[in-house]
SEPADO-659809 format. One line per 5 residues: number of its first residue (from 1); their letters; for each residue x, z, y of C-alpha. Coordinates in Angstrom, 1 decimal. Layout:
BEGIN
NUM = A = X/Z/Y; ...
END
This chain:
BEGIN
1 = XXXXX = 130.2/141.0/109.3; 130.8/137.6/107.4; 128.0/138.0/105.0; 125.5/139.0/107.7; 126.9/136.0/109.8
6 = XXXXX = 126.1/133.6/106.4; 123.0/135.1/105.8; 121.7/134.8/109.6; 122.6/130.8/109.1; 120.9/130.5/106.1
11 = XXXXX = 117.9/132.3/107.3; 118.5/129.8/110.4; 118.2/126.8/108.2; 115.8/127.7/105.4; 113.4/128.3/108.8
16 = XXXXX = 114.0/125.0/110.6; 114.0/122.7/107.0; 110.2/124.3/107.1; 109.4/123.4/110.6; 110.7/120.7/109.5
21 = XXXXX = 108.4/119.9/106.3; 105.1/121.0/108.7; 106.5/118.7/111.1; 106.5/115.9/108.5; 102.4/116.6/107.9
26 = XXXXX = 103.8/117.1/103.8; 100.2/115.9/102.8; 101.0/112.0/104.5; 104.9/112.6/103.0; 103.6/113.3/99.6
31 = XXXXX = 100.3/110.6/100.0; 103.4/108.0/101.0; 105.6/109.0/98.0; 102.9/108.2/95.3; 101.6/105.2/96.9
36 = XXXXX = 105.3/103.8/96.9; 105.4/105.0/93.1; 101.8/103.6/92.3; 102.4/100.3/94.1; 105.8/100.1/91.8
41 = XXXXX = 104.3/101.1/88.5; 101.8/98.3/89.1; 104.0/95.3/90.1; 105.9/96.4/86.5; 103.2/96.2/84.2
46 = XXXXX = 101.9/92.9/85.8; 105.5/91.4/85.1; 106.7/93.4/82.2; 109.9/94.5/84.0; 111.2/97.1/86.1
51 = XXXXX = 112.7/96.5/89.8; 115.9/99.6/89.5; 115.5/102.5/90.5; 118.2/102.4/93.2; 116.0/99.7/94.9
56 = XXXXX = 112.4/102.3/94.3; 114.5/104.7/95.8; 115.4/102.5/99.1; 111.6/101.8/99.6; 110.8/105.9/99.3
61 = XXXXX = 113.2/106.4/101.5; 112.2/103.5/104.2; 108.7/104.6/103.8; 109.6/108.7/104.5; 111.3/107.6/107.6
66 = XXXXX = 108.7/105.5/109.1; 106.1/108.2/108.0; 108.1/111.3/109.8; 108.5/108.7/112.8; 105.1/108.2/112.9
71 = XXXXX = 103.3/112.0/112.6; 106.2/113.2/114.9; 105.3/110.6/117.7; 101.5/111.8/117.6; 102.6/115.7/117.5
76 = XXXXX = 105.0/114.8/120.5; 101.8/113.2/122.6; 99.3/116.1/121.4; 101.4/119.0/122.2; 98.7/120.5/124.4
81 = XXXXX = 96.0/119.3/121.6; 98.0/121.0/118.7; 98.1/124.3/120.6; 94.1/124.5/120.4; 93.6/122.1/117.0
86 = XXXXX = 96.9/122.5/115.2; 98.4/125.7/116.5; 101.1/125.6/113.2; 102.3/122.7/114.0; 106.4/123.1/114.9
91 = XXXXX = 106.6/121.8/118.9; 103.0/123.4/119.3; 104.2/126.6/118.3; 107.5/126.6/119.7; 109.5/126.4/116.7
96 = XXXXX = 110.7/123.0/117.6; 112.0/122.2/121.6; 110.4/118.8/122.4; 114.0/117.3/123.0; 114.2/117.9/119.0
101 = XXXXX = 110.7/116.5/118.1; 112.3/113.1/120.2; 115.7/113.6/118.2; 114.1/113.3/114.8; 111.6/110.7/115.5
106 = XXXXX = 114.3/108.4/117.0; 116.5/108.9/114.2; 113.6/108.5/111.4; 112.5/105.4/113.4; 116.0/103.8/113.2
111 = XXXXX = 116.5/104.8/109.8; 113.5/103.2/108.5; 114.0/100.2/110.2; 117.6/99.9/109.1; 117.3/100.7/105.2
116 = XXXXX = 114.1/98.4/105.5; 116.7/95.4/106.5; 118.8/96.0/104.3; 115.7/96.2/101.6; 114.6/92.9/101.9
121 = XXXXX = 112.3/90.8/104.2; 108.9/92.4/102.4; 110.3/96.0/103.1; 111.1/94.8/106.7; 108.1/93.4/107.3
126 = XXXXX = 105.7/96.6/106.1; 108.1/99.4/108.3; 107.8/97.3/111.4; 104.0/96.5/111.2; 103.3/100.3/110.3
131 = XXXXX = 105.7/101.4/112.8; 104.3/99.4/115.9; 100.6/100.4/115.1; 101.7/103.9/114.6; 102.9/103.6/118.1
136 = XXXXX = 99.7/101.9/119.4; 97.9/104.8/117.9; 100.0/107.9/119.9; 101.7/106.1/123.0; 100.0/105.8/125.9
141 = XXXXX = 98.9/103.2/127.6; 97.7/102.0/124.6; 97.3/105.1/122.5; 94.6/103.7/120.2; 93.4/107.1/119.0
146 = XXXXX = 91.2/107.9/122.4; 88.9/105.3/120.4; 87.1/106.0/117.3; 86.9/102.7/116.1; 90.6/101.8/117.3
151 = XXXXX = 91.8/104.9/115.5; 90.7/104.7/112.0; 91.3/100.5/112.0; 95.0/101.8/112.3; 94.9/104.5/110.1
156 = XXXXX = 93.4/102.6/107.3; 94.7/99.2/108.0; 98.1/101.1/107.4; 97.5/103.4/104.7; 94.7/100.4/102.9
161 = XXXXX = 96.1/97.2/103.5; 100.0/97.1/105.3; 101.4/99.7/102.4; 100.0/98.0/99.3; 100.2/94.6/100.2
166 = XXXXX = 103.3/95.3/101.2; 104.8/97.4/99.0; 103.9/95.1/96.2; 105.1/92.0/97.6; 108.3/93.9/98.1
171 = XXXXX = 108.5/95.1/94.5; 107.6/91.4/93.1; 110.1/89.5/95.5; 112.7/91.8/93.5; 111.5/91.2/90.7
176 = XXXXX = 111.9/87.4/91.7; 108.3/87.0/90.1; 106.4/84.1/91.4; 103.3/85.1/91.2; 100.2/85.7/93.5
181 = XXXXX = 98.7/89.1/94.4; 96.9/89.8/91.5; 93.2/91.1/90.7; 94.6/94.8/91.1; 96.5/95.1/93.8
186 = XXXXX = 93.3/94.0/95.8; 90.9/96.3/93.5; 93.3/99.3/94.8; 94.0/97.9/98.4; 90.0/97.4/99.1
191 = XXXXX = 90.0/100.9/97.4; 92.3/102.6/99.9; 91.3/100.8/102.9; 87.6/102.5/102.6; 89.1/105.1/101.1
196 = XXXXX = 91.3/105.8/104.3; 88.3/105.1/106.4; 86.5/108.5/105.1; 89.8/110.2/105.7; 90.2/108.9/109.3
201 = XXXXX = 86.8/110.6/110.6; 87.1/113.1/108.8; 90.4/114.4/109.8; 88.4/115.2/113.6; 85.6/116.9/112.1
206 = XXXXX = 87.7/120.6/112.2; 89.3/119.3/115.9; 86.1/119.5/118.0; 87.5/121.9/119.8; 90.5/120.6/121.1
211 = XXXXX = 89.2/116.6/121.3; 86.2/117.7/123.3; 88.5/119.1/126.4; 91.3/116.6/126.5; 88.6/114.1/126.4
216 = XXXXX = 90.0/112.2/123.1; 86.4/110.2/121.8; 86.0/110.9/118.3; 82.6/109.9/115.8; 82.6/113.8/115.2
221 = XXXXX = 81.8/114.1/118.9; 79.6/110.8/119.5; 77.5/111.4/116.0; 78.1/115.3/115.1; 79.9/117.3/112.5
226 = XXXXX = 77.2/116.8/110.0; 76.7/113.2/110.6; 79.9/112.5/109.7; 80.4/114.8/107.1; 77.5/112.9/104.9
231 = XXXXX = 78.7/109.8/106.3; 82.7/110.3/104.9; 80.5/111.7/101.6; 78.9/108.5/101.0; 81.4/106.1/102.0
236 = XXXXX = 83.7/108.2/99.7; 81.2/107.6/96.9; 81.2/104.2/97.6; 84.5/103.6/96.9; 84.1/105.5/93.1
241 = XXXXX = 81.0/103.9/92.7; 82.4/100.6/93.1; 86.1/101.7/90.6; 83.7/102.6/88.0; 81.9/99.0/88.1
246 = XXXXX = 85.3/97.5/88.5; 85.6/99.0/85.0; 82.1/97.9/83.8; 82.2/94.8/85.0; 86.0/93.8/84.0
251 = XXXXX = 86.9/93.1/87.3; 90.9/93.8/87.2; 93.6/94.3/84.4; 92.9/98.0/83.8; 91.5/99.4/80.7
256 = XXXXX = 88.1/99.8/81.4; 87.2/103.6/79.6; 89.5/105.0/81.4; 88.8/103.7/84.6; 85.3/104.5/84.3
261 = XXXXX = 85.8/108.1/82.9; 88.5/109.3/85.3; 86.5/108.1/88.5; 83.5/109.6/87.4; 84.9/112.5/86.6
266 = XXXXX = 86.8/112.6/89.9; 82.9/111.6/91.8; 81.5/114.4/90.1; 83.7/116.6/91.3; 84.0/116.0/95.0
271 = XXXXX = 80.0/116.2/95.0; 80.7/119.6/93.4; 83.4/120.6/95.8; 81.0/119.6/99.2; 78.0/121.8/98.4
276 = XXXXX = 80.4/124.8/99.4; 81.3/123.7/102.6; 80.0/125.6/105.3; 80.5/123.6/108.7; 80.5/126.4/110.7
281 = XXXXX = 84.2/127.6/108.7; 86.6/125.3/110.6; 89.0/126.7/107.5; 86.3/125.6/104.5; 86.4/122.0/106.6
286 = XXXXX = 90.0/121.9/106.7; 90.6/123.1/103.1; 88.0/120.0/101.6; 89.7/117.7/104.6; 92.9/118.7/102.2
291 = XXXXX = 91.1/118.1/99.1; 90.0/114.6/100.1; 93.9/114.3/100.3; 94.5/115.7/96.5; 91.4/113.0/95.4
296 = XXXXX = 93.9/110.2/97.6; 97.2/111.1/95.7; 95.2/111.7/92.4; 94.1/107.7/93.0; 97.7/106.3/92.7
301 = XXXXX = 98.4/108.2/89.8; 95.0/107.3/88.1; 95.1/103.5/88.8; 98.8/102.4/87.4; 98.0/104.1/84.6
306 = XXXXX = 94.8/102.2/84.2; 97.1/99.5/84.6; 99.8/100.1/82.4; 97.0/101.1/79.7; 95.3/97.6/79.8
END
């Protein structure tokens, strides 16, 4: 009876620490992670030393929290939304109560705010600014996300601007590094800002469906899944188009071949990948909305090591 009654808890747990993982949207956990790691490896090789890696591991960890806070406030206002858009998400499809959903996103909210404190004034600064647009964007009366423009400006004001300013103020007031924000940091910042504006109309493109009936106004809806499709396309383009003359042109500290080589490479493909997209397959859309996502991380792993190669 003991062994059934340990292996019923363990079943127990292993299923609610993956409710828990969906719950945390694990493409915006790991998208956070690799920024935090990029935005590190970059203030090192502009200042030739390393901040520890106690204090990288504070700023993950402030960073996870305020992320799970922020997903887990939108999936607790778009219950009804995720049941016809997201129907795998936990409180959507009952795996999670709604009184738990609130649990963990006051306690990630708290968290992030407190280890962010103790981080330093940079770290505080970044969790509180993404934290109170995050809640602009899901809680109503505000709740930003009703408006297309208002929704992507906080999505990639966040994602662009707030994390790698911020992160790499952080990492170069630890440093105790006087210098400016250097020719990089805004090369990948203006990167990730357009970057995360393809991502934010894309992500409604495979939501039609639920958007259209609780009347949320997306650019999917107002211009047509097509529309937007090309649009995210060529804004997406923009952004490699623009690396690769960064490179060219010797615009930043990065070694210029592999810049150029890696984001052509990394063009070329997406092109590739979009031809096969059928916008009638709400799956096809959703799998290349995730690929988008893979391009994102594969960007902060690209760029410091442009950096650290120059």
């Amino acid at each position: 009876m003991r062994q059934i009654s340990k292996k019923g808890s363990f079943n127990f747990l292993g299923g609610w620490l993956y409710a828990f993982w969906k719950f945390s949207r694990p493409h915006t956990i790991i998208g956070t992670t690799l920024s935090v790691l990029g935005l590190y490896l970059i203030a090192s090789a502009t200042s030739s030393s390393f901040p520890s890696l106690g204090q990288l591991f504070s700023a993950w960890i402030a960073c996870l929290c305020g992320n799970v806070y922020i997903v887990g406030l939108n999936q607790l206002e778009d219950v009804e939304i995720d049941k016809i858009n997201k129907p795998h998400l936990p409180i959507a499809a009952g795996e999670f109560t709604r009184r738990t959903g609130q649990l963990i996103v006051g306690i990630a909210g708290i968290l992030a705010l407190a280890i962010a404190w103790l981080g330093g004034p940079f770290l505080l600064g970044l969790v509180t600014i993404s934290l109170a647009i995050g809640t602009a964007y899901s809680l109503p009366p505000i709740r930003l996300k009703q408006f297309p423009f208002w929704a992507a400006l906080c999505i990639f004001s966040v994602r662009g601007a707030v994390v790698n300013l911020g992160l790499f103020l952080h990492f170069n007031w630890l440093l105790q590094t006087n210098k400016g924000i250097p020719s990089t940091v805004w090369v990948l910042t203006v990167f990730i800002v357009v970057f995360t504006f393809a991502i934010a109309i894309f992500k409604d493109i495979p939501d039609m469906e639920g958007d259209r009936l609780y009347n949320i106004s997306t650019f999917t809806l107002q211009l047509g899944q097509k529309a937007v499709f090309n649009l995210a396309l060529w804004v997406l383009t923009v952004c490699y188009v623009g690396m690769i003359l960064v490179g060219v042109l010797r615009l930043a500290e990065v070694n210029p071949v592999f810049v150029v080589i890696t984001h052509l490479v990394t063009l070329g493909l997406m092109w590739f990948k979009s031809k096969s997209v059928d916008l009638q397959d709400k799956s096809a859309i959703a799998k290349f909305y995730q690929f988008i996502w893979k391009l994102f991380f594969v960007e902060y792993l690209i760029f410091p090591i442009a950096c650290l190669l120059a």
